[in-house]
C-alpha positions in Angstrom: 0.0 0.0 0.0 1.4 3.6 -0.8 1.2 6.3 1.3 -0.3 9.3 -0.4 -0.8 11.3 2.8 1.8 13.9 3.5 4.2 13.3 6.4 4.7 16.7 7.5 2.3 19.4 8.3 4.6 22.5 6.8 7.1 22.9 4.0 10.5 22.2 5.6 13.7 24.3 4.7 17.5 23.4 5.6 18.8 25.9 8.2 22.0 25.9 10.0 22.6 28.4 12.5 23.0 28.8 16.5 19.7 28.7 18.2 19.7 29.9 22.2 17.7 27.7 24.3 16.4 28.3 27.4 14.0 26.0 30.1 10.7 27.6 30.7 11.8 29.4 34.2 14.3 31.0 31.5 17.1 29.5 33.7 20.2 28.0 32.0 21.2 28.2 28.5 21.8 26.0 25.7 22.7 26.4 22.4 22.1 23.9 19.8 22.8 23.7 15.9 19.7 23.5 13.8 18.9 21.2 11.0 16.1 22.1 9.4 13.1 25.0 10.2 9.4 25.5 9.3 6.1 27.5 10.4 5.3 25.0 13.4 8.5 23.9 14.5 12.5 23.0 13.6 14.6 20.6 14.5 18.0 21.0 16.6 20.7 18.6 16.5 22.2 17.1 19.7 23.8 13.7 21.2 21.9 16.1 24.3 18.2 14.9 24.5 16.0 17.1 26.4 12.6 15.5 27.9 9.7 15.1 25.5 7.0 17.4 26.3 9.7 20.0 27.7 9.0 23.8 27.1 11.4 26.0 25.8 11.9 29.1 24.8 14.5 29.4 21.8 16.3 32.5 20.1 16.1 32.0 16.8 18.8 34.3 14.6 17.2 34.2 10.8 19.1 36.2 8.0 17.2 40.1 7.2 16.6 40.3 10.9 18.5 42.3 13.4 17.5 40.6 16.9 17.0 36.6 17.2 13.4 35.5 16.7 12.0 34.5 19.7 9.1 31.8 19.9 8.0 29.2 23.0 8.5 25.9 22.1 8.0 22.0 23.1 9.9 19.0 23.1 8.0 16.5 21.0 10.5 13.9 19.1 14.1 13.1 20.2 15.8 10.9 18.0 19.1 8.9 18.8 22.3 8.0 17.1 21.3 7.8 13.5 18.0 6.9 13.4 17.8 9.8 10.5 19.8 11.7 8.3 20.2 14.8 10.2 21.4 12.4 12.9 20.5 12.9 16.8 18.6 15.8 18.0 15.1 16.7 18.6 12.0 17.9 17.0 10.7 21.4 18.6 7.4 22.5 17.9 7.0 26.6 18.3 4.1 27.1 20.6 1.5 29.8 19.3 4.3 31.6 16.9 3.4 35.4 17.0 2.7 36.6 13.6 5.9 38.3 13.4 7.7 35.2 13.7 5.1 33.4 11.0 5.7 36.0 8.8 9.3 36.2 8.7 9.5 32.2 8.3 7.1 32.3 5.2 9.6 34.5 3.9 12.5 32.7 4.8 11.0 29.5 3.4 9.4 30.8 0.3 12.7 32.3 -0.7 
């Protein structure tokens, strides 16, 4: 049986840069490589797995934009060793994305 149905909710683009990570209390920071970035979420490489269901907020820098995008995010996929091409890390979801954030992503992607 093939699969018709698309696997992913939003287009996907490849993005590699620094993103700032911080637990919900905004104590501690992290900073993790990304792999790839859409509309509801990205995912950020790391041999470091955080819990799933973990909030987050990230500091997103995005090319055009003077100050890191900032969005509240959860922990909802942590993949090991190379279960995947983009190899360990986890999936982030952005939690209610302001429409600042949405809009500079559908530029970002759709360019």
């Amino acid at each position: 049986m093939i699969d018709d149905q698309p696997k992913r909710k939003y287009r996907r683009r490849n993005l590699k840069v620094e993103v700032r990570v911080r637990d919900e209390s905004g104590a501690g920071e992290v900073v993790f490589d990304t792999h790839d970035i859409s509309i509801g979420g990205c995912f950020l490489r790391s041999d470091l797995l955080l819990e799933l269901g973990e909030i987050l907020d990230l500091e997103i820098p995005l090319k055009g934009h003077d100050t890191p995008l900032r969005v509240q995010a959860k922990v909802v996929r942590a993949v090991r060793g190379n279960e995947q091409k983009s190899g360990p890390g986890m999936g982030i979801e952005f939690i209610n994305p302001s429409q600042a954030l949405r809009d500079a992503l559908t530029g970002f992607l759709s360019g």
